[in-house]
C-alpha positions as CSV (number, residue, x, y, z in Angstrom):
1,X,0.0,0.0,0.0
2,X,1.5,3.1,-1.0
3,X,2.1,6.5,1.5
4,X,-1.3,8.4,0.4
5,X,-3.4,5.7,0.4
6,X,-2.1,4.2,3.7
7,X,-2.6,7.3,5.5
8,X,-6.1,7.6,4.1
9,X,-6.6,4.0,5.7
10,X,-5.2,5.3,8.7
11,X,-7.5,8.9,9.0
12,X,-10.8,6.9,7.4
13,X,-10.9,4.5,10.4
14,X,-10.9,7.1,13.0
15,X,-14.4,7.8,13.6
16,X,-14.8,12.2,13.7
17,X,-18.5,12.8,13.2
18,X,-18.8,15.8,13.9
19,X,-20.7,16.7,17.8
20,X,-22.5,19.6,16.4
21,X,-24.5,17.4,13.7
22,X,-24.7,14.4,16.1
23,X,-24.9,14.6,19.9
24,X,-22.2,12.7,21.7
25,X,-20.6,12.2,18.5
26,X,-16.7,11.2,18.8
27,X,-15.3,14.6,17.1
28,X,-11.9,15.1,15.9
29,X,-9.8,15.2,18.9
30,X,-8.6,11.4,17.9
31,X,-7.8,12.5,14.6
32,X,-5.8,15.1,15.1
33,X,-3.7,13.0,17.3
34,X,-2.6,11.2,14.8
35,X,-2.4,13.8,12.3
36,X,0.0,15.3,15.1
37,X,1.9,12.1,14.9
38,X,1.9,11.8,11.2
39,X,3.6,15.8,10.7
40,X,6.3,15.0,13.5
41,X,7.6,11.9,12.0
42,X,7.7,13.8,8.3
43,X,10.3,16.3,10.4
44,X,7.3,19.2,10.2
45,X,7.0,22.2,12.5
46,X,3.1,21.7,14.2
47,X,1.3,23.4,16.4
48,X,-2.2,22.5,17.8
49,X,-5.2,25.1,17.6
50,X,-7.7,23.9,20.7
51,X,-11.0,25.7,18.6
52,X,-13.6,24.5,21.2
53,X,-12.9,21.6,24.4
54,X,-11.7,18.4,22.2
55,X,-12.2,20.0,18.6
56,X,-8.4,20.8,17.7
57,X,-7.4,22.2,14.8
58,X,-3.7,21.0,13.8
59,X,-1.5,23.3,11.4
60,X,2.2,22.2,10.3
61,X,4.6,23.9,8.0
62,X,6.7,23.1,6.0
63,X,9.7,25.9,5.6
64,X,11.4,27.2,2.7
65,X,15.7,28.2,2.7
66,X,14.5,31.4,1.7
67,X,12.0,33.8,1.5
68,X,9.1,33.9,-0.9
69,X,5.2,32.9,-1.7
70,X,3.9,31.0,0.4
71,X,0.6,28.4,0.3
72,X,-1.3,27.3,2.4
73,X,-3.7,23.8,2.1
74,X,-6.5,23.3,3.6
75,X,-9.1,20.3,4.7
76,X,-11.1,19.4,7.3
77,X,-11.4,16.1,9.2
78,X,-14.8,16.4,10.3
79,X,-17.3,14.2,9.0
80,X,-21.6,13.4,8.6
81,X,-23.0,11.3,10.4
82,X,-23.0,7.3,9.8
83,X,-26.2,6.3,10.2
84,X,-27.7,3.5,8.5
85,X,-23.7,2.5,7.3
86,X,-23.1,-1.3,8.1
87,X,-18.8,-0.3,8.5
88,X,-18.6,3.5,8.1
89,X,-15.2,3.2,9.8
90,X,-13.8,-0.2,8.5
91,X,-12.0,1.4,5.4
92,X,-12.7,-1.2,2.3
93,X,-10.8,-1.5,-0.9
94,X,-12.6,-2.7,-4.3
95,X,-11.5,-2.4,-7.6
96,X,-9.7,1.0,-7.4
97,X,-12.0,2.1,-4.7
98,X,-11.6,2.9,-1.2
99,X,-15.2,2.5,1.1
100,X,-16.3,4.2,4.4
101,X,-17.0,7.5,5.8
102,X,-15.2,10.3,5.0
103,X,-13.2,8.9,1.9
104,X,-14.5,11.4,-0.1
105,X,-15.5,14.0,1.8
106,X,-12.8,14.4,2.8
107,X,-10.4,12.7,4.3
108,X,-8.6,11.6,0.5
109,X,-8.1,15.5,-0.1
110,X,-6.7,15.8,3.6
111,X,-4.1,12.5,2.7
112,X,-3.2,14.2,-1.0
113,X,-2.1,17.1,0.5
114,X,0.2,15.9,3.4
115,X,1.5,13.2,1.4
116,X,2.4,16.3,-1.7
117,X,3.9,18.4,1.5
118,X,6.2,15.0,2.4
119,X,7.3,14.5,-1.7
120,X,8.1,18.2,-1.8
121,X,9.9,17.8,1.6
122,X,11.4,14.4,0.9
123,X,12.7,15.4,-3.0
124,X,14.9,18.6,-1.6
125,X,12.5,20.2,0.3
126,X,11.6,24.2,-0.8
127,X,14.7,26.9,-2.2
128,X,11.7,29.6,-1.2
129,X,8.3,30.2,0.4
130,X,6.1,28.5,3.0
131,X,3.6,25.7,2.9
132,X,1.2,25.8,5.9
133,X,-0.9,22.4,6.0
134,X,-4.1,23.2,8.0
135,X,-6.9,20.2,9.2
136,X,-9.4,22.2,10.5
137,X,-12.6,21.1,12.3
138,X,-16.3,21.8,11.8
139,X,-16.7,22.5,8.3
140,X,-19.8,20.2,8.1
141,X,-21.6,22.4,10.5
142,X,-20.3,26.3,11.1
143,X,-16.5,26.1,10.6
144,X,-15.6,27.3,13.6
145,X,-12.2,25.7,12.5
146,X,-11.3,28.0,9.5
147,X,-12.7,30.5,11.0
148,X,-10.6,30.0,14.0
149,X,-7.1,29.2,11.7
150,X,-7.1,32.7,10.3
151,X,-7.0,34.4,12.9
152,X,-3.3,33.2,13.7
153,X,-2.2,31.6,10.2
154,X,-1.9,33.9,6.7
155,X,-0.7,33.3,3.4
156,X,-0.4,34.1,-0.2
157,X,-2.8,31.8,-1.6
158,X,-5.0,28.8,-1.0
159,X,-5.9,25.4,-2.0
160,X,-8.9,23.8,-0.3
161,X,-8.8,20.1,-1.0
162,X,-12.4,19.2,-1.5
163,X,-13.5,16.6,-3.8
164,X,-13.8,18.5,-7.3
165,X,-13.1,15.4,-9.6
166,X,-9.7,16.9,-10.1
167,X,-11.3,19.8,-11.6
168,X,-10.0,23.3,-10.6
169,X,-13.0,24.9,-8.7
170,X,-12.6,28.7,-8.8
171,X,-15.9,29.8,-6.9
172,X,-19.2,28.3,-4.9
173,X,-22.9,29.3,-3.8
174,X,-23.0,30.6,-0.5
175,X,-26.1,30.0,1.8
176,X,-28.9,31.7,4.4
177,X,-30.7,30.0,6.8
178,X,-33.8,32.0,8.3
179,X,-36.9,31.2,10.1
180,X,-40.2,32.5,9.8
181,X,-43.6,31.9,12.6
182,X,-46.6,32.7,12.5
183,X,-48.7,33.6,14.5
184,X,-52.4,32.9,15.0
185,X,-54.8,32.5,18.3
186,X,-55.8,29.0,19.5
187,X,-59.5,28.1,19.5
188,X,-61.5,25.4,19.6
189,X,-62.2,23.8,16.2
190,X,-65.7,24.5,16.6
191,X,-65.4,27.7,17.1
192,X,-63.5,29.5,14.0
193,X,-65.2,33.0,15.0
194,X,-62.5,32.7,18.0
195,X,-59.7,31.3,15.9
196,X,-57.0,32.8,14.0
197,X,-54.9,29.4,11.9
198,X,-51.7,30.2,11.8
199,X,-50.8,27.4,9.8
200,X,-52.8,28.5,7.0
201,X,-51.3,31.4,7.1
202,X,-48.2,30.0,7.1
203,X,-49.4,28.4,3.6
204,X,-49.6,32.0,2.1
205,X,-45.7,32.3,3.1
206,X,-44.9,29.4,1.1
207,X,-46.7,29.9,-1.8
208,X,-44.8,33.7,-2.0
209,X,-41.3,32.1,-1.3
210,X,-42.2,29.4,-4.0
211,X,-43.2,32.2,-6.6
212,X,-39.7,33.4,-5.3
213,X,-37.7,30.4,-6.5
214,X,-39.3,30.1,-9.5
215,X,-38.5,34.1,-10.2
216,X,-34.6,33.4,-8.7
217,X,-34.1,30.0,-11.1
218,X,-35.5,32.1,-13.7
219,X,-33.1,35.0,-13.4
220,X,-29.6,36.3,-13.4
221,X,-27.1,33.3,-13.2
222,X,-23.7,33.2,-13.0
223,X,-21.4,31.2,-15.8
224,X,-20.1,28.9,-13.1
225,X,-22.8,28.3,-10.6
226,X,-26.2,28.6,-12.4
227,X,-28.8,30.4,-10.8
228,X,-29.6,31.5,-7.2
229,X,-32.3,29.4,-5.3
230,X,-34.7,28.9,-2.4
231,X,-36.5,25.7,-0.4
232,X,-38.3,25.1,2.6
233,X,-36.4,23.0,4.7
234,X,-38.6,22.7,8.1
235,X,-42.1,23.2,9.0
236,X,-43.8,22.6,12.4
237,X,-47.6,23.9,14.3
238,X,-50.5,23.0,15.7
239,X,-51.0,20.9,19.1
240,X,-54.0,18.8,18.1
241,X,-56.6,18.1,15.3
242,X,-59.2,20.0,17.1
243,X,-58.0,23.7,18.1
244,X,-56.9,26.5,16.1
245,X,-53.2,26.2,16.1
246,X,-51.6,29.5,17.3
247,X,-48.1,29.1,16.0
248,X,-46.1,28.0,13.0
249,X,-42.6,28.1,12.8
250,X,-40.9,27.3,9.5
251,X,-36.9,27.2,8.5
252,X,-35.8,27.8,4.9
253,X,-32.6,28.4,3.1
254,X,-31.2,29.9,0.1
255,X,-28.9,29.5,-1.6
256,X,-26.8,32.7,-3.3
257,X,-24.3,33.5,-5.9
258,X,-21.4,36.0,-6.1
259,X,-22.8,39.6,-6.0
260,X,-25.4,38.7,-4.0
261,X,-25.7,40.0,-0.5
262,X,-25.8,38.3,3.0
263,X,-28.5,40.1,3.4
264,X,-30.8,39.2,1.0
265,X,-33.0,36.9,2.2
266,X,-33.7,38.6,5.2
267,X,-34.8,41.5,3.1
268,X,-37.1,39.5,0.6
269,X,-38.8,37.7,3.4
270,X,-39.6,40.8,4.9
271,X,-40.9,42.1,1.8
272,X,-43.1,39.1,1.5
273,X,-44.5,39.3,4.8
274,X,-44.8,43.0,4.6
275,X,-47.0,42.3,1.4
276,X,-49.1,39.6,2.9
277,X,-49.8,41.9,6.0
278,X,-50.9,44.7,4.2
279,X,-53.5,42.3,2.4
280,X,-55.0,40.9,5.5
281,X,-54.9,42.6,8.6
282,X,-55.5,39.3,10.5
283,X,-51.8,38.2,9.6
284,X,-48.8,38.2,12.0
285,X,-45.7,37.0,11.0
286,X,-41.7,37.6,12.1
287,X,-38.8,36.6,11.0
288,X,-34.9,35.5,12.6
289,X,-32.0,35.0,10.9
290,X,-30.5,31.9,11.5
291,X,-27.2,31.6,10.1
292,X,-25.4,32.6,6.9
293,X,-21.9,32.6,4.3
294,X,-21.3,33.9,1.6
295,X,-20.7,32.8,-1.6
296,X,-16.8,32.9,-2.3
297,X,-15.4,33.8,-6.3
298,X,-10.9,34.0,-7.2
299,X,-10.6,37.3,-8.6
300,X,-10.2,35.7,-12.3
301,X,-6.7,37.4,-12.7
302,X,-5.3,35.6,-10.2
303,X,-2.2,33.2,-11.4
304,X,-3.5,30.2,-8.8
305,X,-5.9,28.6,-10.9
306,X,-3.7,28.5,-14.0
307,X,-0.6,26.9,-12.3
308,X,-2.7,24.7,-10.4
309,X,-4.4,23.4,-14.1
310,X,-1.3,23.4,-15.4
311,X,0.2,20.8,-13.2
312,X,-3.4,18.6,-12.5
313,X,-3.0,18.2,-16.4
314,X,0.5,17.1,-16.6
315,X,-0.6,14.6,-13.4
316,X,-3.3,12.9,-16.0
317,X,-5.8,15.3,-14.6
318,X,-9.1,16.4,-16.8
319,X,-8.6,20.1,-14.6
320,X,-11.4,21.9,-16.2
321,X,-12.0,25.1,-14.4
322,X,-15.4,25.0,-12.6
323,X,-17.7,26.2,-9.7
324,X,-19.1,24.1,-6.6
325,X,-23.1,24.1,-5.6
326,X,-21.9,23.6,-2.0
327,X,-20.3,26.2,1.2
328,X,-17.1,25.4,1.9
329,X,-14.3,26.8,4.1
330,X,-12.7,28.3,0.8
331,X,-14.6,31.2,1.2
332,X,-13.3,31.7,5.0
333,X,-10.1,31.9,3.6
334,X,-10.9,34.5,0.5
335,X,-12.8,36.5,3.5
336,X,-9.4,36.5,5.3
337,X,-7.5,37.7,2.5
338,X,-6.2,34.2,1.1
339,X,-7.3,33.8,-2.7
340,X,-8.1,30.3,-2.4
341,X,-9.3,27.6,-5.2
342,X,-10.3,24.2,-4.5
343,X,-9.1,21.1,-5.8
344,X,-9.7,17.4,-4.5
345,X,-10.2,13.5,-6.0
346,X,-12.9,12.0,-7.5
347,X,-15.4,9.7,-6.5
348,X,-19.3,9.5,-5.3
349,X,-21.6,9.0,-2.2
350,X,-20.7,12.0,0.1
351,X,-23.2,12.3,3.1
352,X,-24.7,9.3,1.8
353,X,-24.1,5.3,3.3
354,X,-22.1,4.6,0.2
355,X,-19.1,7.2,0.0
356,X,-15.9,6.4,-1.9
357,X,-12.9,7.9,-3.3
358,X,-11.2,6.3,-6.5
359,X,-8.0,5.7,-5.7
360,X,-5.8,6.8,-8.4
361,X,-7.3,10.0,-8.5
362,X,-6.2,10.5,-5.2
363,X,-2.5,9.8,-6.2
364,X,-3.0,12.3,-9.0
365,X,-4.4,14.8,-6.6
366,X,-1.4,14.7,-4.4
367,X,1.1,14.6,-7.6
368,X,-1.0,17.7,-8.8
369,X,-0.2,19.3,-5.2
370,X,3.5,18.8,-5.2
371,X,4.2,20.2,-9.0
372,X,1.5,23.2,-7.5
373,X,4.1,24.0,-4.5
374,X,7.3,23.9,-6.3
375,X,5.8,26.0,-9.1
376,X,4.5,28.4,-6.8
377,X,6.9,28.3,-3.5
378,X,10.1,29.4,-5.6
């Protein structure tokens, strides 16, 4: 078994669920022990980021004889949840394939980029520059980890190593989450002189943020990413068939493109409700802002992408340059001042019970990841 694909052996049987998706979950404290241990016998400066009580980050570099650009890569060892997996931590290998949780997303990127840094370091290590390896917690949830890595660690550019089917990612949707409720007055369900349903008018709300979607699907898009977009994610209300139900509470999220605001879908829900109060008097509705990121776009001058194509093609790589549906911590960095791209293996299944990585594009990645630090750390 070769260096890469041992050490994705090694990461994908550590079980890190994340704590914040599942309750009591194992986290990423185990992980990052042996991270620790994998940095310190490649000869690796490391240091250890405690983000929240047994959620470490862990950040090595590798140092050039000189100065001059430095990179920084980026993944993070958190995973989903395993539910309804027979052996989500019981890594299997089948024709070119590597099973279990976390393979692709994304524990293969995490191996291809330590085992580029220990080519790079091994082959005459770097004449210039910096490479700063970061495994960062949380990402499946709120990314506390990035968020906490730069505030301490900087540099000139970025690769996150998310699965991109050794594409070159330059940009991805951001997201909003907000919650709306309704409210009504609880009544007997004989009585509706005395009741005010505040699920029905929590009907009126979706059937505006549905003629929403179909007007944001329908509108501006961007080249990379498509069109912005809006669902309905949770509904609850109502305490028994036979009252009035006073409150409705329902949680939706959108999804935006570059040039669109955090702020939007705050202000087109309140629009919305604004509308539907001003047409019945009897309607009372509020809205909270959950949680939200931004979408995250290279500036398209920037050299990254290119040299970063440039060496994922001579690796066997397809590297077309593309943009990701999904958040990731790509756009943490970007916010931070790190022009970031993303680049990662190939394979299928992420959050689902049947995740895999192909194999040899996870060599290629971390062949693709070497040439991309001696090209750019020089």
């Amino acid at each position: 078994m070769d260096s890469v694909t041992r050490l994705l052996h090694d990461l994908v049987a550590i079980d890190s669920v994340n704590p914040s998706l599942v309750p009591g979950a194992a986290g990423e404290a185990a992980i990052a022990r042996r991270l620790v241990q994998e940095f310190e016998a490649m000869g690796l400066g490391v240091e250890v980021q405690e983000v929240a009580p047994g959620r470490p980050n862990v950040v090595a570099t590798l140092a050039g004889r000189a100065p001059g650009p430095s990179l920084m890569l980026c993944g993070h060892i958190d995973t989903v949840g395993v539910a309804g997996m027979a052996a989500p931590f019981e890594p299997a290998v089948r024709d070119g394939r590597m099973y279990g949780r976390g393979t692709q997303d994304m524990k293969s990127g995490v191996a291809a980029m330590i085992d580029a840094v220990r080519v790079v370091a091994g082959g005459g290590g770097l004449a210039a520059g910096d490479v700063v390896v970061a495994c960062v917690v949380d990402e499946e949830h709120s990314s506390i980890g990035a968020d906490a890595l730069v505030t301490r660690w900087r540099a000139d550019a970025g690769i996150v190593t998310e699965p991109t089917d050794l594409d070159v990612a330059v940009c991805h949707k951001g997201f909003a989450w907000s919650e709306i409720v309704t409210t009504g007055k609880a009544a007997h369900g004989s009585r509706p002189a005395d009741g005010v349903d505040a699920i029905v008018h929590m009907g009126r709300v979706l059937v505006a943020l549905g003629a929403l979607d179909q007007r944001l699907q329908a509108g501006a898009r961007h080249a990379r990413l498509g069109a912005a977009s809006l669902h309905a994610s949770i509904i609850s209300g109502g305490r028994e068939l036979s009252s009035y139900p006073d409150h409705c509470a329902l949680q939706v999220e959108r999804r935006t493109i570059p040039g669109e605001p955090q702020t939007v879908l705050a202000e087109e829900i309140e629009e919305i409700l604004a509308s539907l109060a001003a047409a019945d008097p009897a309607f009372q509705a509020a809205a909270t802002v959950l949680f939200a990121r931004p979408p995250y776009e290279i500036d398209a001058a920037h050299p990254l992408p290119g040299l970063l194509g440039a060496a994922a093609r001579a690796a066997g790589c397809r590297a077309d340059t593309i943009g990701m549906s999904f958040w990731t911590d790509a756009a943490v960095l970007g916010g931070a001042g790190i022009p970031t791209v993303l680049f990662g293996p190939a394979g299928a299944g992420l959050h689902s019970t049947d995740e895999w990585v192909d194999l040899t594009s996870v060599r290629q990645c971390r062949d693709a990841l070497a040439a991309t630090i001696r090209a750019w750390c020089r």
